[in-house]
C-alpha positions as CSV (number, residue, x, y, z in Angstrom):
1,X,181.2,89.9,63.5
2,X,179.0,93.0,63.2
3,X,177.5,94.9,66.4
4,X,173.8,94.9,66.4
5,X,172.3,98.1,66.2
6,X,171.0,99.8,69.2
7,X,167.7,99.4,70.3
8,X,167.0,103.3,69.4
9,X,168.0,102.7,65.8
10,X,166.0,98.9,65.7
11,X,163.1,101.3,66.8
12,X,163.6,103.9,63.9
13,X,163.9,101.2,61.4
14,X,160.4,99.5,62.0
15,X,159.1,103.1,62.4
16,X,160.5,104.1,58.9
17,X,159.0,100.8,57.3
18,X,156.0,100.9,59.2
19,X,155.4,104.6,57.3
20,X,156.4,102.8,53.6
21,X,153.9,100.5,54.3
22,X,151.5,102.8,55.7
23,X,152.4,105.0,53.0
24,X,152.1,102.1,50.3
25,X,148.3,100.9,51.6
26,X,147.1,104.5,52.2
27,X,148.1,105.8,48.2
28,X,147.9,102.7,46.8
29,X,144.1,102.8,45.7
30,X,145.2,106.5,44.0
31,X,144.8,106.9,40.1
32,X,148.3,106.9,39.6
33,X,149.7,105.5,42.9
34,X,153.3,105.1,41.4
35,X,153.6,108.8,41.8
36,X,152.6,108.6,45.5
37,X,154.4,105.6,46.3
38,X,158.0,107.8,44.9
39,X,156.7,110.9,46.8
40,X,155.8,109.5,49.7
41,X,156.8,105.6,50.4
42,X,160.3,105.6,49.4
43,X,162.2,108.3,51.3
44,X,161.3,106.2,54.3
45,X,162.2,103.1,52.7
46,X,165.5,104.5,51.5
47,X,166.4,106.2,54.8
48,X,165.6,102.7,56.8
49,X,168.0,101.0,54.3
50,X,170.9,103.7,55.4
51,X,170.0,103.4,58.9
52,X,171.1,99.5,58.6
53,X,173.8,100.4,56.9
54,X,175.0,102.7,59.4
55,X,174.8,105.9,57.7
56,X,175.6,108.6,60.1
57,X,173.3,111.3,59.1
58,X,170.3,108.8,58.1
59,X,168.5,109.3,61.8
60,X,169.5,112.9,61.3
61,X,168.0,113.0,57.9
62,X,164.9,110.7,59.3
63,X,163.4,113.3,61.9
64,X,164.4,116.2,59.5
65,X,161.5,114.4,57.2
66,X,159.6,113.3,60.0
67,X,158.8,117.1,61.0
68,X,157.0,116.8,57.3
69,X,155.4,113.8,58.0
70,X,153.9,114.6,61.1
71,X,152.6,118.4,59.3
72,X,150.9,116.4,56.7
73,X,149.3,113.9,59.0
74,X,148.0,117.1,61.1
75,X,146.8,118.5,57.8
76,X,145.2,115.7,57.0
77,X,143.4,114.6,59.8
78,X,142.1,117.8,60.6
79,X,140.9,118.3,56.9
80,X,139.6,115.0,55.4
81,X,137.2,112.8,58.5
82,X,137.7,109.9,56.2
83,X,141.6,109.7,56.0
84,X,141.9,110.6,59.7
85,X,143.2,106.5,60.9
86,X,145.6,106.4,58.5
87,X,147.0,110.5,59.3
88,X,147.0,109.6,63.0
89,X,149.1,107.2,62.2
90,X,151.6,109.1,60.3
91,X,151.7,111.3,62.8
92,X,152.3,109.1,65.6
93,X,155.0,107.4,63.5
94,X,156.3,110.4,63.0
95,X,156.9,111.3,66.7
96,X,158.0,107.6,67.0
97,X,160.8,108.7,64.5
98,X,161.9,112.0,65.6
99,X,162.3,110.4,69.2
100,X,164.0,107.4,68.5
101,X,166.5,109.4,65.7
102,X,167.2,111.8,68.4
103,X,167.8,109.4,71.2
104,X,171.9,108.9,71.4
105,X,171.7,112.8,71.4
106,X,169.1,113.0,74.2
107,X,170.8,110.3,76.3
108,X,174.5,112.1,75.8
109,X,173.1,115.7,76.7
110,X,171.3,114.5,80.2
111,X,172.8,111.2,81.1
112,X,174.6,111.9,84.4
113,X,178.8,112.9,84.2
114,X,180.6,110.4,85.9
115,X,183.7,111.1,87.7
């Protein structure tokens, strides 16, 4: 019987496919959206696969990315008014990832010693 995965890494998988999908509407319209969809929907796609699979460096890996992610959703809302929804997003989902990657760490370094 497997363990189910903590709530942290349940978080960091529907962030990672909420950005493929994000990622998949937002280039999808492009002249050659097979390029875009490589570049940008599936590293998130692949890294939410390891995740379930209980890679150990996938969250590590996952906000490594996400520091790109959020940069190019910055960049883009700030440059382009009409992509601005779909960069907020990005970036927020990019916050959402480096967070909830992060969070075993966070928890182990200021969670109280017992004893």
């Amino acid at each position: 019987m497997s363990v189910p995965l903590p709530t942290s890494k349940r978080v960091l998988v529907a962030a990672l496919v909420a950005l493929a999908v994000l990622y998949a509407a937002w280039f999808g319209t492009q002249p050659d959206p097979w390029v875009a969809q490589v570049v940008f929907a599936l590293p998130p796609a692949l890294l939410a696969v390891a995740v379930l699979r209980r890679s150990r460096t996938a969250g590590f890996w996952s906000a490594v990315i996400a520091l790109a992610w959020f940069s190019h959703g910055v960049m883009v809302a700030w440059e382009r008014p009409d992509d601005r929804l779909q960069a907020l997003l990005e970036t927020a989902l990019a916050v959402i990832v480096v967070f909830s990657a992060s969070m075993a760490g966070l928890k182990a370094r200021f969670s109280r010693k017992r004893g």
